[in-house]
C-alpha positions in Angstrom: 0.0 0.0 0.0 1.1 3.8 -0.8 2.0 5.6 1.9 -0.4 8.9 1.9 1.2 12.0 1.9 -0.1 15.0 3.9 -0.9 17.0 0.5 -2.9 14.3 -0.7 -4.5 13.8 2.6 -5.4 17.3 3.0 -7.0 17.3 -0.7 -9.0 14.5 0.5 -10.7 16.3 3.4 -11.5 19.4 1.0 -13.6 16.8 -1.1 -15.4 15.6 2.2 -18.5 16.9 3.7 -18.4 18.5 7.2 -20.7 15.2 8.7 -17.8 12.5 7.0 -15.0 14.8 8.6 -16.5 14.3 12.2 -17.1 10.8 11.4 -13.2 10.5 10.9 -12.3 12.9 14.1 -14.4 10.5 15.9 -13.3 6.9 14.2 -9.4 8.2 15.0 -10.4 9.0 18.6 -11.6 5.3 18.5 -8.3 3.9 16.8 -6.0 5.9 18.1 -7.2 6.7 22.0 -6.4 10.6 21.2 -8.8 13.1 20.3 -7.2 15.2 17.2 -8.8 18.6 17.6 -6.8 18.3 21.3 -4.0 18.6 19.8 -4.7 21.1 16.9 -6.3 23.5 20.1 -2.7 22.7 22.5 -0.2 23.8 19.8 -0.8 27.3 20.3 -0.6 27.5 23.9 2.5 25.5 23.8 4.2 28.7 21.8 4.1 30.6 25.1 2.3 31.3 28.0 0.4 34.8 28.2 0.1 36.7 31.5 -3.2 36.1 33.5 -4.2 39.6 33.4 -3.7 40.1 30.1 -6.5 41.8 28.5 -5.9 41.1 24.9 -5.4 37.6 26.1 -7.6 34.9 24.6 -9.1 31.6 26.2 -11.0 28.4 25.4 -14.4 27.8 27.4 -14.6 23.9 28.6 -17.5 22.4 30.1 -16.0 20.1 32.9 -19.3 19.2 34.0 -22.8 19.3 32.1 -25.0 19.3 35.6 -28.2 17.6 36.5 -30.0 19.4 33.7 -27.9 18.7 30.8 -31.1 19.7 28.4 -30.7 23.3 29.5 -26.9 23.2 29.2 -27.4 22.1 25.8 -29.6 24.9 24.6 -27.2 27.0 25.8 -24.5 25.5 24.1 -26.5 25.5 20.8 -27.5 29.2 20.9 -23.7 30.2 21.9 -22.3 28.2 19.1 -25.1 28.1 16.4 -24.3 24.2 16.2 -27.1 21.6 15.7 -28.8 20.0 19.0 -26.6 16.4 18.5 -23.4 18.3 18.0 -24.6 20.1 21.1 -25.3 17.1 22.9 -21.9 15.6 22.3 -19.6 18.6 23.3 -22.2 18.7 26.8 -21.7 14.8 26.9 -17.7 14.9 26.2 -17.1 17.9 28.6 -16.1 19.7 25.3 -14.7 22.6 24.4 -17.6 25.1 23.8 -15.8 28.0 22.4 -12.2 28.6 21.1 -10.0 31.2 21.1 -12.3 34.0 22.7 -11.6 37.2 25.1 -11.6 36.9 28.6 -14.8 39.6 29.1 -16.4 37.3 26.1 -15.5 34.1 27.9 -16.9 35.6 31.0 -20.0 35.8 29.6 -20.6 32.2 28.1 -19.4 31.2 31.8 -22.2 32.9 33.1 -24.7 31.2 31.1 -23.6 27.9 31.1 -23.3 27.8 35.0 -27.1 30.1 35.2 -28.0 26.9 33.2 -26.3 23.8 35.7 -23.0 23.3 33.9 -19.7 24.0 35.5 -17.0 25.2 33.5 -13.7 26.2 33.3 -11.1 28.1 30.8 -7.7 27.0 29.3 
């Protein structure tokens, strides 16, 4: 067999629909044991770390816990994202990352309404 090469790997996933490309996240998280869009999300931090109070600073909103009343989380998590209600469930179910690459004041906010709605979360 051929060893695929990044370039034609990469001209693959531009011929794939967005469903098929979560499909393959999801079957290398099975094969592997490593969840790819962890590591695509740590390579930036590991350039350096910014200073906590850092204004311009930007963070990634993780729910560490969905709650008792996961439905509400959910709606929250669809209306903050503007994702579907199963891609909603899963990043609730996974204790996801809900939002990427956000300001602190913006983060602040999304914290608010997850925890208003049972969820605890957390930034990194």
């Amino acid at each position: 067999m051929a060893k695929l090469t990044k370039e034609s790997f990469i001209e693959s996933l531009k011929e794939m629909s967005l469903l098929e490309i979560k499909e393959l996240v999801d079957a290398m998280k099975e094969e592997f044991g490593v969840d790819p869009s962890a590591v695509a999300v740590a390579a930036p931090v590991a350039g350096g770390a910014v200073a906590e109070d850092d204004s311009s600073a930007t963070v990634n909103v993780v729910i560490t816990d969905g709650g008792a009343a996961k439905v509400n989380v959910i709606k929250v998590v669809r209306e903050i994202t503007g994702l579907g209600l199963k891609e909603s469930k899963d990043i609730v179910d996974a204790n996801g990352t809900v939002k990427e690459n956000v300001s602190k004041d913006e983060a602040n906010e999304i914290k608010a309404k997850l925890e208003e709605a049972g969820a605890t979360v957390e930034f990194k």
